[in-house]
N, C-alpha and C positions, 0 to 999 in steps of 0.2 A: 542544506541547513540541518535538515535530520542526522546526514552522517556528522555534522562539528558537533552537534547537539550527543550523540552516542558517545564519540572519542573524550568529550568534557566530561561527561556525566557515568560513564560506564564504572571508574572505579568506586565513588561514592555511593552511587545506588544498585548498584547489582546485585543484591538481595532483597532488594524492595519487589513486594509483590507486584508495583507499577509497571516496571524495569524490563519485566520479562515479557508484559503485553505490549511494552513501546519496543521491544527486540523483534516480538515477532512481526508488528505492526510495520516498521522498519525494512525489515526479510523481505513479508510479501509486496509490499510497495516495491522494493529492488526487482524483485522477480516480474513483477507486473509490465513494470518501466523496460526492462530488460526483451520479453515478449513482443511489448508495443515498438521498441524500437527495432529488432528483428525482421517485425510484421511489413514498416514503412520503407525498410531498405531495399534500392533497387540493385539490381548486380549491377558491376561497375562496367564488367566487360559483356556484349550481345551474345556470348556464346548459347548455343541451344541449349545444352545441357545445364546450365546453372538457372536458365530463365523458367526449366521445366522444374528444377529441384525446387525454385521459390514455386513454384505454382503448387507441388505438392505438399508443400509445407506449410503455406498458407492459409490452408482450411485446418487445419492440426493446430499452429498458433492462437484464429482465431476461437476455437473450441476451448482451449486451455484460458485462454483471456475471460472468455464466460464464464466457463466454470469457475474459475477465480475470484471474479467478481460476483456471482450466485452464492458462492461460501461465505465472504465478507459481508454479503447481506444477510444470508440468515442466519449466521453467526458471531462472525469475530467482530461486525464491528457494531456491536450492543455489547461484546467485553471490552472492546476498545474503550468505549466512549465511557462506558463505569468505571472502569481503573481509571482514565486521566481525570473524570469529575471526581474522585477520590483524592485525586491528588489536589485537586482545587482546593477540594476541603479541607485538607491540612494545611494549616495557614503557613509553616514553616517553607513549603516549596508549590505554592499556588501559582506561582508567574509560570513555571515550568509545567505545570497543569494547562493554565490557559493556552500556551503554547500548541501544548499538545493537541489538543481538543482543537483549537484553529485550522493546524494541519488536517486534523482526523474529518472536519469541517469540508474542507476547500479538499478535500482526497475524493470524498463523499458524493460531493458535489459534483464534481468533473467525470467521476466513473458512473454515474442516475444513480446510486446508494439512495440521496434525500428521495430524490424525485418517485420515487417508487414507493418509497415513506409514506409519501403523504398522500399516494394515491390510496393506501391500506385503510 
């Protein structure tokens, strides 16, 4: 959804100070999804040598997975979530606001983001 959401929206608002937080928002989601799907795959063939390159790569992946998610918490996604309530605010493109904020929501959620929240 985010990528049809970018392809629709990229010409009209790609100067909008919003645009550029839902790009990067966008990125890191790709990279994250990209990591975690990496993390879960098994080699296809028993060879030793591919079963030892996932074992060293594994702890590498998941260290970049954390650190990823540690950034987004103490940073980007408190700009996330201002830019898209910004957009809310502007009555002109609020649906696309709400959108946003749902993803940033349900992204949040599924990575502990909230859950860490609210232990604060």
């Amino acid at each position: 959804l985010l990528h049809l959401f970018h392809t629709r929206n990229k010409n009209q608002h790609s100067h909008s100070i919003w645009y550029r937080h839902f790009n990067i928002f966008r990125r890191q989601l790709s990279h994250l999804t990209s990591n975690l799907t990496t993390l879960n795959t098994i080699p296809t063939t028993s060879h030793h040598a591919q079963t030892h390159k996932k074992k060293t790569l594994d702890p590498i992946l998941i260290a970049r997975i954390r650190a990823r998610v540690n950034y987004w918490r103490d940073f980007l996604a408190r700009k996330w979530q201002r830019a898209f309530s910004q957009l809310v605010a502007d009555q002109r493109f609020g649906v696309l606001g709400i959108f946003l904020l749902a993803v940033l929501a349900q992204v949040c959620g599924i990575v502990g983001i909230t859950a860490e929240w609210e232990e604060m």
